[in-house]
Structures are given as C-alpha cells and as structure tokens.
Residue frames as qw, qx, qy, qz and C-alpha x, y, z in Angstrom:
[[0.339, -0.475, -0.107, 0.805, 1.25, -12.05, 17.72],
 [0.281, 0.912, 0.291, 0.064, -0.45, -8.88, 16.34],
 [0.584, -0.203, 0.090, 0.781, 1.78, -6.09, 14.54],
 [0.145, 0.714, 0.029, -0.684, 1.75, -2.76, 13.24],
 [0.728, 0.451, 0.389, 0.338, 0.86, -3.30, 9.49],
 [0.168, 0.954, -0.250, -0.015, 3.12, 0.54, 9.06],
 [0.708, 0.548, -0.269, 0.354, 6.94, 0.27, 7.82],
 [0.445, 0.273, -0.380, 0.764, 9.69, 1.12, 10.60],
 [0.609, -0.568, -0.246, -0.495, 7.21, 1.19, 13.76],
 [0.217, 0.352, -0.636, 0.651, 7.13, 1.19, 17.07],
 [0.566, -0.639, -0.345, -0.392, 4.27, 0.18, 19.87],
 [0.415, 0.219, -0.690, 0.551, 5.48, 1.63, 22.75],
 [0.166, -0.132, 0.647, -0.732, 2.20, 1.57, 25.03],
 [0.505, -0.229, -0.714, -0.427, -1.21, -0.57, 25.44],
 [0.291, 0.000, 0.543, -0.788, -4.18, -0.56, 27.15],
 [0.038, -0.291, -0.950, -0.107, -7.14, -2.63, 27.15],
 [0.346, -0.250, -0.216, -0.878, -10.82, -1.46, 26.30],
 [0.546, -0.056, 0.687, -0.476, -13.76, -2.70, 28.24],
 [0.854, 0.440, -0.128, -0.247, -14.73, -5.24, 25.05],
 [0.775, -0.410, 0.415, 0.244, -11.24, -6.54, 25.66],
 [0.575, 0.715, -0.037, 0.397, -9.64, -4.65, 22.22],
 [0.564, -0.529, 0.040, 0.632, -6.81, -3.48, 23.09],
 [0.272, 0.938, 0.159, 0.143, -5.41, 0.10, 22.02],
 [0.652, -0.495, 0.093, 0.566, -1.85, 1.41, 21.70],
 [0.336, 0.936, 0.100, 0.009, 0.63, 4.04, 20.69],
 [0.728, -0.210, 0.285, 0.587, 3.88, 4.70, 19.40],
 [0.098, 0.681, -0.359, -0.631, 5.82, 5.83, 16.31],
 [0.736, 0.428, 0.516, 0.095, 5.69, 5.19, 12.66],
 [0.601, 0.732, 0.235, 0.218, 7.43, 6.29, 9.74],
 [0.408, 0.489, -0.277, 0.720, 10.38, 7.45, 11.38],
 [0.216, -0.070, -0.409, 0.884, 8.57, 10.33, 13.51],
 [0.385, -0.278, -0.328, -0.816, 5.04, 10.28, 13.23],
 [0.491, -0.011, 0.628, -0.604, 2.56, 9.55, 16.60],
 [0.525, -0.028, -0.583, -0.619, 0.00, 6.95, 15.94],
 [0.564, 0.050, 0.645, -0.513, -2.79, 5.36, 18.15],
 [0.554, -0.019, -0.636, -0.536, -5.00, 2.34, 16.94],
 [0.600, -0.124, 0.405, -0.679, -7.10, -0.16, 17.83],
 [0.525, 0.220, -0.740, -0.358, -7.30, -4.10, 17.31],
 [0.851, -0.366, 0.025, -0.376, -9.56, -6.74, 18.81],
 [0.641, -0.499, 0.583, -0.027, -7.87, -9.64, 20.67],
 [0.908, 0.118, 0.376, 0.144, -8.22, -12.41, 18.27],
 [0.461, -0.160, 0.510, 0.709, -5.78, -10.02, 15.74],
 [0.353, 0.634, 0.642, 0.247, -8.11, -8.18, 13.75],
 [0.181, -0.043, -0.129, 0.974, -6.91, -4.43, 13.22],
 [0.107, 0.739, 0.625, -0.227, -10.20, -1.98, 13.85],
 [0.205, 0.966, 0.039, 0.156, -8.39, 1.66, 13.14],
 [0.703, -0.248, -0.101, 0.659, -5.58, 3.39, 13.14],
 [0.257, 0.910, 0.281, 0.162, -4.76, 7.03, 13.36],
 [0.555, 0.103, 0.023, 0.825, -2.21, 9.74, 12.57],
 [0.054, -0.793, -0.320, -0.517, -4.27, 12.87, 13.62],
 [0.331, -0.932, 0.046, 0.141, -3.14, 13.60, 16.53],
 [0.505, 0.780, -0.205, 0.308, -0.03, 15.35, 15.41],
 [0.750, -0.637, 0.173, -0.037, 2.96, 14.18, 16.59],
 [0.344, 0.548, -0.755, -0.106, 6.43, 12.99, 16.22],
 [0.446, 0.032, -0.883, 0.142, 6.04, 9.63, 18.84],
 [0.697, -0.474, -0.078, -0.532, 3.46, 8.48, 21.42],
 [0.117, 0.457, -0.672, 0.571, 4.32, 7.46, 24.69],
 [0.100, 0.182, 0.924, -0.322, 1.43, 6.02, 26.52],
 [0.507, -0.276, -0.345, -0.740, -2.20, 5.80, 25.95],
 [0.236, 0.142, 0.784, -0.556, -5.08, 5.03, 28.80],
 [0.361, -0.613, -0.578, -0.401, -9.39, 4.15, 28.22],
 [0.157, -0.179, 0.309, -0.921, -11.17, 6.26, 30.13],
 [0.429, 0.213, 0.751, -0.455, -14.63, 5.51, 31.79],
 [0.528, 0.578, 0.000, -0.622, -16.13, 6.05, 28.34],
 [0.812, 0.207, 0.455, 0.303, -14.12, 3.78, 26.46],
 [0.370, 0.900, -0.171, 0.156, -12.42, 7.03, 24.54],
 [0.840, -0.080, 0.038, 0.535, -8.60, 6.54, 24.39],
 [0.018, 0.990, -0.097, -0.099, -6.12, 9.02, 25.39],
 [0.809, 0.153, -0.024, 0.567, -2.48, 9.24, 24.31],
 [0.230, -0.946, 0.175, 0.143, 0.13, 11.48, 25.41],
 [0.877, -0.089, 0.150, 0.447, 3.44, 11.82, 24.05],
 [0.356, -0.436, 0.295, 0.772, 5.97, 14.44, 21.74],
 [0.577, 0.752, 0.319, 0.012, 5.42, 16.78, 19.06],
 [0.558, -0.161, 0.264, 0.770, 8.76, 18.30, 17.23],
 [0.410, 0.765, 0.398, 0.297, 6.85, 20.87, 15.50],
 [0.051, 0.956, -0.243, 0.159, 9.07, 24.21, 16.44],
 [0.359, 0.698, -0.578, 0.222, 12.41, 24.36, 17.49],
 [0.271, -0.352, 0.805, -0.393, 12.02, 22.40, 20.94],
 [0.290, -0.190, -0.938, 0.028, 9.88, 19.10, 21.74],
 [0.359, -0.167, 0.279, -0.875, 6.71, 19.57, 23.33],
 [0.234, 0.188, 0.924, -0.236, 3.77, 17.46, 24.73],
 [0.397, -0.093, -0.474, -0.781, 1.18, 16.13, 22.74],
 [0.261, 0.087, 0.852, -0.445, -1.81, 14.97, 24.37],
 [0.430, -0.073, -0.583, -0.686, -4.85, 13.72, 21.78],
 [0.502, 0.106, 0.577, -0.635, -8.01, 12.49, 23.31],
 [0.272, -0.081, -0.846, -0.452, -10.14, 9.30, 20.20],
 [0.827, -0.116, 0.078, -0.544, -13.57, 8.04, 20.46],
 [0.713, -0.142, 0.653, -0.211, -13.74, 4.79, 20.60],
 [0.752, 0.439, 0.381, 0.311, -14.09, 3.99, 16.76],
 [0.685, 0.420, 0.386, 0.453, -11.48, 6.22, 16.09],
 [0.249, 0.788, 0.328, 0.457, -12.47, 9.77, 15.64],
 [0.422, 0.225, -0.262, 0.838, -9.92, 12.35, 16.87],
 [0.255, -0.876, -0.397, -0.100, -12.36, 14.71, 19.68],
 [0.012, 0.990, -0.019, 0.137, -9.44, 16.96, 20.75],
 [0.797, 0.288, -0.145, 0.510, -5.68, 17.81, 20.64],
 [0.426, -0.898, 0.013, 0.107, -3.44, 19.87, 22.90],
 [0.757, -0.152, -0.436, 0.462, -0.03, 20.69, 23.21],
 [0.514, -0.821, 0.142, 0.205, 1.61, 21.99, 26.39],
 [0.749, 0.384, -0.263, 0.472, 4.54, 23.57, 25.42],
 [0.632, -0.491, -0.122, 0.587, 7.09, 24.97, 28.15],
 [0.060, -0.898, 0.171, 0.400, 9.07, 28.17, 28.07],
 [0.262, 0.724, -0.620, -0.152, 12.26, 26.98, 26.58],
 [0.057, -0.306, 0.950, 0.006, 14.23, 23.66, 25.83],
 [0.442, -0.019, -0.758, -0.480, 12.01, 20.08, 25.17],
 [0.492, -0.157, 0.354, -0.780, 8.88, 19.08, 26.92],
 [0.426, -0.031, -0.809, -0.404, 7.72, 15.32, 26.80],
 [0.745, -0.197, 0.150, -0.619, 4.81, 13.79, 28.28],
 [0.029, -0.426, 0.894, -0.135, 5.84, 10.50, 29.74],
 [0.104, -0.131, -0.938, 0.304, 2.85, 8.84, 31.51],
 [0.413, -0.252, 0.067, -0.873, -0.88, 9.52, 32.28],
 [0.105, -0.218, -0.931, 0.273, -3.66, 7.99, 34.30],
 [0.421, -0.455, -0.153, -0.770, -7.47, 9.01, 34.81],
 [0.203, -0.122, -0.752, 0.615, -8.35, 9.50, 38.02],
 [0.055, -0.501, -0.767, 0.397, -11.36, 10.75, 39.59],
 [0.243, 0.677, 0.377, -0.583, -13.84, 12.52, 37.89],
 [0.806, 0.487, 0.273, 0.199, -12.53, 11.27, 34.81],
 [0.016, 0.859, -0.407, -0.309, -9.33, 13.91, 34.94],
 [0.905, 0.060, -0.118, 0.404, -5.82, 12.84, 33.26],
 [0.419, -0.809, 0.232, 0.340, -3.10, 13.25, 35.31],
 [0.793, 0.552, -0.116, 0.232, 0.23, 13.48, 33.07],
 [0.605, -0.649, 0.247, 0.391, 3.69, 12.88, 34.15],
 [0.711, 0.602, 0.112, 0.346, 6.67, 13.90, 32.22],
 [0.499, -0.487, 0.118, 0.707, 9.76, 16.32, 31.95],
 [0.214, 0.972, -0.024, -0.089, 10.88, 19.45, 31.24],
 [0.798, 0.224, 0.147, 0.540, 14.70, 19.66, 29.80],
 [0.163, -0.924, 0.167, 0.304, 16.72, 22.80, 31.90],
 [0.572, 0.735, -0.307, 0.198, 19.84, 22.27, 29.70],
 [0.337, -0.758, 0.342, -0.441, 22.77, 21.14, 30.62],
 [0.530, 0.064, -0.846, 0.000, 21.77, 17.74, 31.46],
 [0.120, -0.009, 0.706, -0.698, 19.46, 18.81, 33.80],
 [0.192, -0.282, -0.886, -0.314, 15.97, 17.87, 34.23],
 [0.277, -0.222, 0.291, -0.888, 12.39, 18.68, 35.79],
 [0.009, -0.383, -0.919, -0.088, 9.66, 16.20, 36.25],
 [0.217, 0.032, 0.172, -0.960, 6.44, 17.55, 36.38],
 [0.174, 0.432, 0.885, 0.015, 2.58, 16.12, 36.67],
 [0.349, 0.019, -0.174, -0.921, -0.55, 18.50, 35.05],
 [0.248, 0.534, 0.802, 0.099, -4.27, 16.96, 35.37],
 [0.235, 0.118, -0.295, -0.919, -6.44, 18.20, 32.88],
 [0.466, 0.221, 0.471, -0.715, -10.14, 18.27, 33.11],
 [0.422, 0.236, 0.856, 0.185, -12.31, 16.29, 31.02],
 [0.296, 0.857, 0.411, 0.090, -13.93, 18.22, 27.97],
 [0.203, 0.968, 0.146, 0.019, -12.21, 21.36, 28.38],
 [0.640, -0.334, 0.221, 0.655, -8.29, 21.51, 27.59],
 [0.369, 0.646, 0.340, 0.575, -9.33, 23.93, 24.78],
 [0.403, -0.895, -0.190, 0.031, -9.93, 26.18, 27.82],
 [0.593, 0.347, -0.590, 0.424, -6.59, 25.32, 28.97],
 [0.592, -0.642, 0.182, -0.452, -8.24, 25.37, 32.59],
 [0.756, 0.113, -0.551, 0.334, -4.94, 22.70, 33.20],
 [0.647, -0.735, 0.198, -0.050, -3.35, 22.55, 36.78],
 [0.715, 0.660, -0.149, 0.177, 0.18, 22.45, 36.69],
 [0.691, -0.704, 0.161, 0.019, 2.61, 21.33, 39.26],
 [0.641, 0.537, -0.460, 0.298, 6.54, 20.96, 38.82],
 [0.861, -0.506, 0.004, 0.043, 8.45, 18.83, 41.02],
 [0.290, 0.711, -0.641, 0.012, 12.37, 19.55, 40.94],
 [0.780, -0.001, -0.568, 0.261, 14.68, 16.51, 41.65],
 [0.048, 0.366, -0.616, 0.696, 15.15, 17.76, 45.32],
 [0.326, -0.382, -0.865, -0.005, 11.31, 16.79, 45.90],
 [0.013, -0.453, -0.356, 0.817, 10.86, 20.28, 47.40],
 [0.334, 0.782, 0.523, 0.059, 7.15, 21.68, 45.58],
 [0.318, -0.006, 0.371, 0.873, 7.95, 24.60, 42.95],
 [0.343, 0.440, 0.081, -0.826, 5.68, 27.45, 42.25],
 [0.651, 0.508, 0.561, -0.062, 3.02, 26.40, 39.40],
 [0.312, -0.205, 0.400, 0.837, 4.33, 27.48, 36.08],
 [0.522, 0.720, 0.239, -0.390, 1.61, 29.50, 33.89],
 [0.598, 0.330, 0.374, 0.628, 2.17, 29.50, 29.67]]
C-alpha cells in the first residue's frame, strides 16, 4: 500500500494515467490542496502544493495525460472552488477560482467530456441549511478568459437562469 509521505493527510480522489501511474488529491497539513503522482509499483514521481487551496476533491487525466483537480480554496471570508489544471511531470499550467456571490462554493466532481472540456459539479451554500448544486464546463486552454458556461440546478430540478460573476 502506497501513502502520502506528508504529516496529517488525506487522499481523497485517484485516477489512473495512461502509463498506469496513478494521480490523486486531497489535503495535507491540516488545510492545504495537494495533487501528486506515483507509479504503480509505489514509487512517488511528484507532488504539488501550487495550486492553492485549502483541500482537493477529485482529480481526472485528460486526453493529454495533464491532470486536473478541483476542489476548495478558504482564501476570503467564504469557500470557493479551486480548479488547477498539471502537466504530466508536474508543472502547474493554470489555476482558477470560481467564486459565487455570497456564502461557500465547493467543487465536488469533474469529468472531461468531449472536446476535452471539464464539466464540474458542486454546490453553492444559500444559508440556512440550504443548498444549490450546480455543473460549469470549462473549455480547454482558456479559463483565464473565463469563457465558463454556467448552469445552476436548484433541488426542485426546475433549470435556473445562468449566474454571471
């Protein structure tokens, strides 16, 4: 069994590369995101803390073999979604987050889907003890843009106007 060689860790998603390494993300050090990367037989390749974060939530390989992770960033007063995008050995190629209007925003789930998008699933936090789900794909290459689609599903299942930042 392979572990996180960090103190008070978490791996709380994994995905397989087309080399059969396997990549995953979680938390470390309390509240810090971290993605890596270790071949099967147990050999660690990388790990990284760049994409700024408090905890990581899932990570996918895209057709490229680049690894995405989506998950929480505490950096102002609410939660918000981080979504970090790795080469393959490693090297951070771009960071995002999506924050919401008000209250905490996490990014739950993602998947690439056709034409290399990633869809992301996740909630919004109305207070209360209420909730929103919501999915966003985001184009490949250009979330600096923020050219993001942005759908919110309430819990009735009835579609909701797109929400702009």
């Amino acid at each position: 069994m392979a572990h996180s060689s960090a103190p008070d860790s978490a791996i709380l998603s994994v995905a397989l590369l087309a080399g059969s390494d396997v990549v995953f993300t979680g938390r470390q050090l309390g509240e810090q995101l971290f993605v890596g990367r270790q071949a099967v037989g147990g050999a660690q390749a990388w790990t990284s803390s760049e994409c700024s974060g408090a905890l990581g939530h899932a990570v996918v390989v895209d057709g490229r073999d680049d690894i995405v992770v989506v998950g929480v960033s505490h950096d102002g007063p609410d939660g918000d979604v981080r979504l970090c995008k790795f080469s393959p050995a490693g090297a951070l190629r771009w960071s995002q987050t999506v924050d919401g209007t008000f209250g905490d925003d996490v990014g739950h789930s993602l998947a690439i889907v056709a034409g290399e998008q990633i869809l992301v699933a996740g909630e919004h936090d109305l207070g209360g003890g209420q909730t929103d789900g919501w999915l966003a794909m985001f184009a490949p290459e250009s979330q600096s843009e923020r050219d993001m689609l942005e759908e919110h599903v309430p819990e009735s299942g009835a579609r909701a106007p797109a929400l702009s930042e």
